[in-house]
C-alpha positions as a Python dict, from the first residue, in 0.01 Angstrom:
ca = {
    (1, 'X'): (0, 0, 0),
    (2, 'X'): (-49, -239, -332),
    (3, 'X'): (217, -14, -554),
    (4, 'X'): (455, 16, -250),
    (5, 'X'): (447, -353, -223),
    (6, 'X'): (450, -384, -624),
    (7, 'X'): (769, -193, -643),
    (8, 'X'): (967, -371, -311),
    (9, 'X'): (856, -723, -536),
    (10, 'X'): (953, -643, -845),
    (11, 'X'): (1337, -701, -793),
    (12, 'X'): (1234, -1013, -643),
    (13, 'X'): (1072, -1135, -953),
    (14, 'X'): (1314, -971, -1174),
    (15, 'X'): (1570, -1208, -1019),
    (16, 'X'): (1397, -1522, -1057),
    (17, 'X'): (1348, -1386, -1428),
    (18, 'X'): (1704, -1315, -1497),
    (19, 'X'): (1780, -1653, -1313),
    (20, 'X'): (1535, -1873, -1505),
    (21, 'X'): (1515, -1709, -1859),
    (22, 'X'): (1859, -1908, -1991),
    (23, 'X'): (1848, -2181, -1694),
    (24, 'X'): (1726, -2469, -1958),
    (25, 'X'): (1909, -2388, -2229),
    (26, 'X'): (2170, -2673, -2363),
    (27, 'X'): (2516, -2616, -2500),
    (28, 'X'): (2687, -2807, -2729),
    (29, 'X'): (2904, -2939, -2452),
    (30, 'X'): (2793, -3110, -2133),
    (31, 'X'): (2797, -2844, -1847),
    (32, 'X'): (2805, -3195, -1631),
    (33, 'X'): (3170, -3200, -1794),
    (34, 'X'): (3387, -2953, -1541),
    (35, 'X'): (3644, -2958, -1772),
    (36, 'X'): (3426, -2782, -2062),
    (37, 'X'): (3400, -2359, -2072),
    (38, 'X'): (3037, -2386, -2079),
    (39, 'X'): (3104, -2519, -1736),
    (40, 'X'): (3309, -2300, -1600),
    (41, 'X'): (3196, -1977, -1733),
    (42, 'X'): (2839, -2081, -1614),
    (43, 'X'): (2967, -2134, -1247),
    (44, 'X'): (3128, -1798, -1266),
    (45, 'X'): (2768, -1628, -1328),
    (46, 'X'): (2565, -1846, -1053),
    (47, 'X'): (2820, -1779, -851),
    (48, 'X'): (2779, -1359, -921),
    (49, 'X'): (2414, -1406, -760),
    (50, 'X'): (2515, -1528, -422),
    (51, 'X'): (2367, -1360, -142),
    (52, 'X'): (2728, -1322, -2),
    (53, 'X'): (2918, -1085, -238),
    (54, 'X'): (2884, -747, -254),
    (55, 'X'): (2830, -556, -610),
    (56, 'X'): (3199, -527, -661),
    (57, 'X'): (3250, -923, -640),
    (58, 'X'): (2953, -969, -848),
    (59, 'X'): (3085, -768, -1153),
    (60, 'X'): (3401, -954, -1057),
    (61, 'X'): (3282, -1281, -1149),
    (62, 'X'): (3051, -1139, -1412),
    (63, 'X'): (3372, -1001, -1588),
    (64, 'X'): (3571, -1300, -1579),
    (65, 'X'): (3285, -1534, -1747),
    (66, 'X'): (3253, -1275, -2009),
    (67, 'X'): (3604, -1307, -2052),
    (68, 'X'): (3659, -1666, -2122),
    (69, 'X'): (3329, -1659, -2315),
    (70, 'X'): (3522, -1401, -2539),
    (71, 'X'): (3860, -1602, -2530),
    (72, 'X'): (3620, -1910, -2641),
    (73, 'X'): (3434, -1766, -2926),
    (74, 'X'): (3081, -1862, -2714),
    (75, 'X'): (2839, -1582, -2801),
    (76, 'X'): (2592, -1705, -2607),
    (77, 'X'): (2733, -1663, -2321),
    (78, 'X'): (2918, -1368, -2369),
    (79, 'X'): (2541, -1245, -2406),
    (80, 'X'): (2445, -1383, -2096),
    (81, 'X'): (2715, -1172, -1888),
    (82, 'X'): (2646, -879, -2022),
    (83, 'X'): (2278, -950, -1906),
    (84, 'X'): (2406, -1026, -1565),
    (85, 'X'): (2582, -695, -1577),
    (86, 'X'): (2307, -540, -1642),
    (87, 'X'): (2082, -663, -1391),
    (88, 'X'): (2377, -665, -1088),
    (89, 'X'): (2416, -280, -1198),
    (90, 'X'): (2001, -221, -1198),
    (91, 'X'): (1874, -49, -874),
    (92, 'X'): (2280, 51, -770),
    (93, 'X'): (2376, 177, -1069),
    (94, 'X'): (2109, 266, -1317),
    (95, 'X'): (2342, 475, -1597),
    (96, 'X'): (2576, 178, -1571),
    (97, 'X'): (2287, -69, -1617),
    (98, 'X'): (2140, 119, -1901),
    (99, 'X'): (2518, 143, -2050),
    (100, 'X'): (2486, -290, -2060),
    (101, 'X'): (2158, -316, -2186),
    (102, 'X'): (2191, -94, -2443),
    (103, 'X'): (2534, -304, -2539),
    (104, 'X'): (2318, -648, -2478),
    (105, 'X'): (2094, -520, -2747),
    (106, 'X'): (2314, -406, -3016),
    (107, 'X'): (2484, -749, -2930),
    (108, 'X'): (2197, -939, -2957),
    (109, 'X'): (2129, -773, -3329),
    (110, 'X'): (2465, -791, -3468),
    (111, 'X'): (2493, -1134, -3364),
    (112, 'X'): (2150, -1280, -3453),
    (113, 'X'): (2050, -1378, -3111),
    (114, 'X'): (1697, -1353, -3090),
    (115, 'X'): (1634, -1467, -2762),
    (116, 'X'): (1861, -1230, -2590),
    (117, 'X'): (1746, -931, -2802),
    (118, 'X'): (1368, -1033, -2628),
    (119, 'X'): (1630, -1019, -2281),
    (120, 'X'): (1768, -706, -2329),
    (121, 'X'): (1396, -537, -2412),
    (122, 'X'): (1311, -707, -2101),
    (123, 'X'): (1576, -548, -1897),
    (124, 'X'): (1545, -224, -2054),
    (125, 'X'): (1146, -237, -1975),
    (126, 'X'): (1243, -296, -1591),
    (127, 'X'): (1485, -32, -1578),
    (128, 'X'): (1229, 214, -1681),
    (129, 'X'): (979, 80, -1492),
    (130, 'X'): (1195, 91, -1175),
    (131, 'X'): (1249, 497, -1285),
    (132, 'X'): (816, 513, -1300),
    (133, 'X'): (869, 516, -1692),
    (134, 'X'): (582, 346, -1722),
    (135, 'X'): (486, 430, -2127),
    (136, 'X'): (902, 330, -2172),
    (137, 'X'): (836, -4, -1972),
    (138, 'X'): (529, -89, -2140),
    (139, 'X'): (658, -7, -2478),
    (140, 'X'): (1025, -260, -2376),
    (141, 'X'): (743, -538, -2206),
    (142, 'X'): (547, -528, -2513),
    (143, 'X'): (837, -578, -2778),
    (144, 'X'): (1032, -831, -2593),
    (145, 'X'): (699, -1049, -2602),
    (146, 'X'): (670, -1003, -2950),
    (147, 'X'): (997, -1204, -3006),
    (148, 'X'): (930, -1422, -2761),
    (149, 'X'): (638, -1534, -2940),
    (150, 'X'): (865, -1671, -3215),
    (151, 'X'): (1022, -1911, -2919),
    (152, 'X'): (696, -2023, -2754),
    (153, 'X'): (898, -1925, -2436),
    (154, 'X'): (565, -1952, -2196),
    (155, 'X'): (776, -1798, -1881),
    (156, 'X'): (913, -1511, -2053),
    (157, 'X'): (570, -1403, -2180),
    (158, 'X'): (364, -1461, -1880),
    (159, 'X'): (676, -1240, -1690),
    (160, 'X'): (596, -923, -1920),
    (161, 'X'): (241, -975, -1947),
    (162, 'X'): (244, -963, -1540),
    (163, 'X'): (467, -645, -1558),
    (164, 'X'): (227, -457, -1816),
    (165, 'X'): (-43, -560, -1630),
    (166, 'X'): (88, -345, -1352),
    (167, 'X'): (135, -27, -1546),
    (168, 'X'): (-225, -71, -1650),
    (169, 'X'): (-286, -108, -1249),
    (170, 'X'): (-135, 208, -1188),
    (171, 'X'): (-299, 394, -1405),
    (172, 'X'): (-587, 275, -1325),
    (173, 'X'): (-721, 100, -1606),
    (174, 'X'): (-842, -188, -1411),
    (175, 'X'): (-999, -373, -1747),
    (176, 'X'): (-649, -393, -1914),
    (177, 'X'): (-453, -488, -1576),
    (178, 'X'): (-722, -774, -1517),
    (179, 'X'): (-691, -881, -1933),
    (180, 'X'): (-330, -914, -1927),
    (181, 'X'): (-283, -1068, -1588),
    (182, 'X'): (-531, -1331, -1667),
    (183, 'X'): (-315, -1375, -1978),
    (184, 'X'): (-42, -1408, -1795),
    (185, 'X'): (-162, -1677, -1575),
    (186, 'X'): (-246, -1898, -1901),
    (187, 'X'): (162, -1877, -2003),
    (188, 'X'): (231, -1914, -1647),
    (189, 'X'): (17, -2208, -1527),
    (190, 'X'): (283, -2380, -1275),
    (191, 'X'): (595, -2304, -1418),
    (192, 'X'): (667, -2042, -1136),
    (193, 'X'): (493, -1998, -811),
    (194, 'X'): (587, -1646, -743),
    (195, 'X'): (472, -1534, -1036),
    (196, 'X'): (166, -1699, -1070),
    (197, 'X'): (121, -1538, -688),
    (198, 'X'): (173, -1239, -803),
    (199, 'X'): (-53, -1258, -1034),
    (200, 'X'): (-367, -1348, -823),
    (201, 'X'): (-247, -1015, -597),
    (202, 'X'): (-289, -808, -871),
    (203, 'X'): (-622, -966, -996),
    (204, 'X'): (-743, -925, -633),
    (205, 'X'): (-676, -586, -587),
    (206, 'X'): (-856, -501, -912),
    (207, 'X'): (-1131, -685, -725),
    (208, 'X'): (-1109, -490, -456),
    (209, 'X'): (-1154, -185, -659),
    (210, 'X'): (-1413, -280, -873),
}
């Protein structure tokens, strides 16, 4: 069943999103330095994703790179823990992951931080999505891409182009899903073979309808 599958994959890709959305941005300070708080903090949140901890040690780790992000005035990553929050607490804990995005947000305003604001909407599309919110998600997909346009940030629009072009999948509006997943292959190209995968699955079940 394509939405049964849809639904088991999008955590999956949701993952690699949250993984790869802040994975090439620079600091100020070398991260190769261990001694630096970019360093540290940022080996606190890798480490929050291993396989091996359960949600408790995840917001464990999360908590203490927020923390010394705080302590060291680094909004940026502050941001990024609440983020990671977010997305431990998404599919466990869904009022608790709403809670975070709706503080990454507000964050992301007060402080100016454009690309996280496009994060949070992000987030907030796939918790909606994940509660078949679809008009919600689309509406969260839709405005994150519209400040992620400012950035050029190829990944980030190709992600929520694929996601809208499932909600146009499911219902059934097989000339939208096939517009915006052929869009989404254009910001995608090779910068991620899952999605670009995922893509082509969608695209060739619309065939299969058509």
């Amino acid at each position: 069943n394509f939405f049964n599958r849809l639904m088991k994959f999008n955590y999956f890709i949701l993952l690699l999103f949250a993984l790869l959305c802040f994975s090439c941005k620079k600091h100020n300070d070398s991260v190769d330095n261990k001694n630096t708080p970019y360093f540290k903090i940022d080996s606190l949140y890798n480490l929050s994703f291993s396989d091996k901890l359960n949600l408790n040690e995840r917001i464990k780790f999360t908590n203490h790179g927020i923390l010394l992000a705080e302590k060291n005035h680094i909004d940026s990553l502050h941001l990024k823990g609440i983020g990671n929050k977010a997305y431990h607490y998404m599919g466990v804990l869904p009022d608790s992951s709403g809670y975070y995005i709706n503080e990454l947000i507000s964050t992301s305003k007060k402080k100016k931080k454009k690309k996280y604001l496009a994060y949070s909407y992000s987030l907030k599309g796939n918790s909606f999505f994940n509660q078949s919110r679809y008009d919600s998600a689309y509406f969260y997909f839709k405005s994150a891409n519209v400040v992620y346009y400012d950035f050029n940030d190829s990944l980030s629009l190709g992600y929520n182009q694929l996601m809208m072009a499932r909600i146009h999948y499911f219902y059934n509006d097989y000339n939208a899903s096939e517009e915006l997943a052929t869009q989404a292959l254009e910001y995608l190209k090779t910068k991620n073979k899952s999605y670009v995968i995922e893509a082509y699955n969608i695209l060739g079940s619309i065939f299969k309808k058509s």
